[in-house]
C-alpha positions as CSV (number, residue, x, y, z in Angstrom):
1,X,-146.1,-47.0,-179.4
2,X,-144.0,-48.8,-181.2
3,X,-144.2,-49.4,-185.1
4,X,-142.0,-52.2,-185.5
5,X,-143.8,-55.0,-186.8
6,X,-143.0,-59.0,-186.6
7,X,-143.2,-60.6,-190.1
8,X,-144.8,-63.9,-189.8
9,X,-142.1,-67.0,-190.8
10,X,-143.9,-68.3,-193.3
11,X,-142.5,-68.7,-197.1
12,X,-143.4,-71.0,-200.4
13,X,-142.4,-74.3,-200.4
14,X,-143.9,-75.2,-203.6
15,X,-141.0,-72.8,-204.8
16,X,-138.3,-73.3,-202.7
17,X,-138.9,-77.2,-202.9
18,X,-139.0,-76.6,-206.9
19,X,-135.4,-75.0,-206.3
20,X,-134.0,-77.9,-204.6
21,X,-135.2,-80.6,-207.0
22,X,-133.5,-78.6,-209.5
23,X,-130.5,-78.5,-207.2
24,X,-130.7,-82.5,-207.0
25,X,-131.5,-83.0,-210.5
26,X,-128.2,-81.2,-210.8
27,X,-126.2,-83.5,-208.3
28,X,-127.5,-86.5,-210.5
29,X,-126.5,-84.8,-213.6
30,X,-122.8,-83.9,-212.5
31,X,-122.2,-87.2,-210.8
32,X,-123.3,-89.5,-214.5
33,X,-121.8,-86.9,-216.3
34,X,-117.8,-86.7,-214.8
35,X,-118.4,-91.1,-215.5
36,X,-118.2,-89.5,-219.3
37,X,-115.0,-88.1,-219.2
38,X,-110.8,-89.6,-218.6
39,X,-109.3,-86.3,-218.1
40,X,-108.8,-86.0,-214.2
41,X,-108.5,-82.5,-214.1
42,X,-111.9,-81.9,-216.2
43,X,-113.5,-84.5,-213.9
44,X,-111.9,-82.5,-211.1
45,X,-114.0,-79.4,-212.1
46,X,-117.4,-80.8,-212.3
47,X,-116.6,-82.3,-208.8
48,X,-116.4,-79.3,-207.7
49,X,-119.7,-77.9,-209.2
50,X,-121.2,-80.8,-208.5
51,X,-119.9,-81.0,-204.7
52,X,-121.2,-76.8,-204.8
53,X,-124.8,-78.0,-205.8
54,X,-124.8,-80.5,-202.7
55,X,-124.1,-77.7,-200.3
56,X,-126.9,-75.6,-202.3
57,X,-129.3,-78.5,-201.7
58,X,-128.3,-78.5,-198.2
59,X,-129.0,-74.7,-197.9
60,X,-132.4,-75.0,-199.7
61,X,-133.0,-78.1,-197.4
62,X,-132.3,-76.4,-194.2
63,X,-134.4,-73.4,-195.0
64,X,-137.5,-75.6,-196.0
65,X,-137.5,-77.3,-192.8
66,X,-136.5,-73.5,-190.8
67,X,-139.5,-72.5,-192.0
68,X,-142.0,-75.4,-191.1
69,X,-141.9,-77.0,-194.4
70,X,-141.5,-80.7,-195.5
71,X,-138.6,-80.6,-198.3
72,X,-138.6,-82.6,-201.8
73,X,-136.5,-85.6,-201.9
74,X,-136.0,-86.7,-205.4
75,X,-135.4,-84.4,-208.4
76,X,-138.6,-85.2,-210.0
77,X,-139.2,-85.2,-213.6
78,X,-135.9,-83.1,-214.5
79,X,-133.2,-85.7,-213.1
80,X,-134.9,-88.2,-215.8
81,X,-134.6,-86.1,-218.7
82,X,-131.4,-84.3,-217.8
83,X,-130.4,-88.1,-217.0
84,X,-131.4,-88.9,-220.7
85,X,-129.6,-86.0,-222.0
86,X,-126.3,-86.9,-220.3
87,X,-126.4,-90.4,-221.2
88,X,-127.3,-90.4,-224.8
89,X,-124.6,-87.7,-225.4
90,X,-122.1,-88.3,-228.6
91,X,-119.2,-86.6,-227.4
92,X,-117.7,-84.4,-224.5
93,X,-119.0,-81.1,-225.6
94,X,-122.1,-82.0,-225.7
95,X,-122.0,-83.0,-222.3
96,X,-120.5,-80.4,-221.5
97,X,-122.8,-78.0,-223.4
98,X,-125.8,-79.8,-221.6
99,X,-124.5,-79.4,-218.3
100,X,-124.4,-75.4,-219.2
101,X,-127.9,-75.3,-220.3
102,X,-128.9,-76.9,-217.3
103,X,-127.2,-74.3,-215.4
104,X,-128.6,-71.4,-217.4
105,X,-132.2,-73.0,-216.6
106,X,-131.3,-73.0,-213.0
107,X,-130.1,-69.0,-213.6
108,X,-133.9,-68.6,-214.6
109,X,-135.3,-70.2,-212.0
110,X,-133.5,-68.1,-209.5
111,X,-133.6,-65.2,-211.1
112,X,-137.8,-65.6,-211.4
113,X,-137.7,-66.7,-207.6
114,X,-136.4,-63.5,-206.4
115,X,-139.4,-61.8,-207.8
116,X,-142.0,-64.2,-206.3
117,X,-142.9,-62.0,-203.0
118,X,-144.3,-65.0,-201.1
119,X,-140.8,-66.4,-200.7
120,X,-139.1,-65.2,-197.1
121,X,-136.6,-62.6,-197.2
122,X,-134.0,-64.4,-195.5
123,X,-134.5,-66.9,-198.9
124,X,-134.4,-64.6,-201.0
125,X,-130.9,-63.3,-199.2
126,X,-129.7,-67.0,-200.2
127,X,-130.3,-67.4,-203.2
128,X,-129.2,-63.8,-204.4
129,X,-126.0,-64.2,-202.1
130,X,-125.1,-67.8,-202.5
131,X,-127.2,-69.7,-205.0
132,X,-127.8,-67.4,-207.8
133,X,-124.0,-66.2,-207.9
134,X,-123.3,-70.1,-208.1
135,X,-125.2,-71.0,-211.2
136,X,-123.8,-67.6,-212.9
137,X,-119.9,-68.9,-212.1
138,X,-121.0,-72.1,-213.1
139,X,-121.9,-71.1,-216.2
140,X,-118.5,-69.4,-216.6
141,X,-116.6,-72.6,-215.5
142,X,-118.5,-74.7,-218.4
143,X,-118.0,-71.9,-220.6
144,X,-114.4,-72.3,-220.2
145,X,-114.1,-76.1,-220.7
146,X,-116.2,-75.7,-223.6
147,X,-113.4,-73.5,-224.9
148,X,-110.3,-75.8,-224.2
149,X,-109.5,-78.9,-225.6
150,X,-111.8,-81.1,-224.2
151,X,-114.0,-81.2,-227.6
């Protein structure tokens, strides 16, 4: 007999959907925030973050509907206030310094998800593979612009 056993495809939406609104929220953010900025090559870097948060809301996306679900379409109450945040901003390091924060909130929030047992394996390979190690060289990237001379 064999003792191999099929686990069902099933996996939390509510948290993988409040994942990608984060993700989006994050899209939104990057895109108002590099219209605060002249220097090409900083804008240049949040593209880049920004362009690696669209392929992480793709990701999340994709798994949602894998899995049966229906996925979130708008950021929710996050892209507002991160919005806000971004917009009423005095200089470039405070931009800048937002956009980390944001990051180190999305950190948490993958970090807490890979503990949630209700959340599919093959999700949980994502986000510690791909998503997680995003946010954390994110974080590193801001880190860095925060230290040049982009003040």
């Amino acid at each position: 007999m064999s003792t191999a056993t099929y686990e069902p495809m099933t996996c939390d939406f509510d948290a993988l959907n409040a994942l990608l609104c984060g993700e989006l929220s994050a899209v939104e953010t990057y895109t108002q925030a590099m219209g605060r900025f002249d220097d090409q090559a900083l804008i240049a870097d949040l593209q880049k973050i920004r362009d690696e948060h669209s392929r992480s809301v793709r990701e999340l996306r994709d798994h949602v509907i894998m899995f049966g679900g229906v996925p979130a379409e708008s950021p929710g109450p996050w892209g507002a206030f991160t919005a806000a945040v971004i917009a009423t901003a005095l200089g470039p390091a405070t931009v800048l310094a937002a956009l980390r924060q944001g990051e180190e909130h999305g950190r948490s929030a993958y970090e807490e998800s890979l503990n949630n047992d209700d959340i599919h394996p093959e999700c949980h390979r994502m986000i510690r593979t791909d998503l997680l190690y995003a946010c954390i060289r994110h974080v590193e990237v801001l880190n860095q612009l925060l230290g040049g001379s982009h003040h």
